[in-house]
C-alpha positions in Angstrom: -5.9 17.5 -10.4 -7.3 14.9 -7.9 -5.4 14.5 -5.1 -3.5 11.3 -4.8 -4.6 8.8 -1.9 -4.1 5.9 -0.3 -6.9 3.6 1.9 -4.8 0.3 3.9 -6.8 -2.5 5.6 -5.6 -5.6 7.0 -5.8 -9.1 5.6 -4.7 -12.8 6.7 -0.8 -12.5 5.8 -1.0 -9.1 4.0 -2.1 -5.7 4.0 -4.1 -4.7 0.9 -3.9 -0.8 -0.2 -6.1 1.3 -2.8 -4.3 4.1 -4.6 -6.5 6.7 -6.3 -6.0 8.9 -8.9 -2.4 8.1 -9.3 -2.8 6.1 -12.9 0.9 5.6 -14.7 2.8 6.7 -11.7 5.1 4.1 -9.5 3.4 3.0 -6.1 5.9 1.1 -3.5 4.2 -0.4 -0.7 6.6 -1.4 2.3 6.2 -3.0 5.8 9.2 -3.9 7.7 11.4 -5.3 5.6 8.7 -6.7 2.7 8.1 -4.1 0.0 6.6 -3.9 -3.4 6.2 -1.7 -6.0 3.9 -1.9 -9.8 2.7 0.8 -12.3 -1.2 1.9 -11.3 -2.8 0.7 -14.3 -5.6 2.4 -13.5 -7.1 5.4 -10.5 -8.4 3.1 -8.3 -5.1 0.9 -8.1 -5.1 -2.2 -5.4 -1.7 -3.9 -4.4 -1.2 -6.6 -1.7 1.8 -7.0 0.1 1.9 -10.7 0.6 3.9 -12.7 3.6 3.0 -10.6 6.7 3.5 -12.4 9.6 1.0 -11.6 12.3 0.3 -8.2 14.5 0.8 -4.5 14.2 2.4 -3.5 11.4 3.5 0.0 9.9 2.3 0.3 6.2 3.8 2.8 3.7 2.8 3.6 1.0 4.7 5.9 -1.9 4.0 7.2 -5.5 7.0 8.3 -7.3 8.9 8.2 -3.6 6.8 10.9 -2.3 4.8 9.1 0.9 1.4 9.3 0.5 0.2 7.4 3.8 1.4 5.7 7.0 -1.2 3.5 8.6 -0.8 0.9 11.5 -2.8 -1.9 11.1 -3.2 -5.3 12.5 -2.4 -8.5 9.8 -4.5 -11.2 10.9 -3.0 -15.0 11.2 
């Protein structure tokens, strides 16, 4: 099987993550205090976590509770 992966950039208010290859499992994305978590309706699976203030922040990202990646990255204004 293809492993399962996550990419994480920044955007204005939100960080935006890829999942790959990880179709019909759960993916919970979580910064601080902010999380959420959809279904990958597909292998190349995007979710934006929406309301980030400004700065550094600590993503996570999880399939099936099992973290996959844990990127700083900088949310612009």
């Amino acid at each position: 099987a293809n492993e399962i992966a996550a990419s994480t950039s920044a955007g204005v208010k939100k960080a935006n993550v890829v999942v790959k290859n990880a179709s019909g499992l759960t993916v919970t994305v979580v910064s601080g205090t902010k999380s959420v978590t959809k279904v990958a309706t597909s292998d190349s699976y995007k979710v934006s976590l929406t309301k980030l203030t400004a700065g550094k922040k600590t993503v996570k990202v999880y399939v099936n509770d099992v973290l996959v990646s844990s990127k700083s990255v900088t949310v612009k204004k």
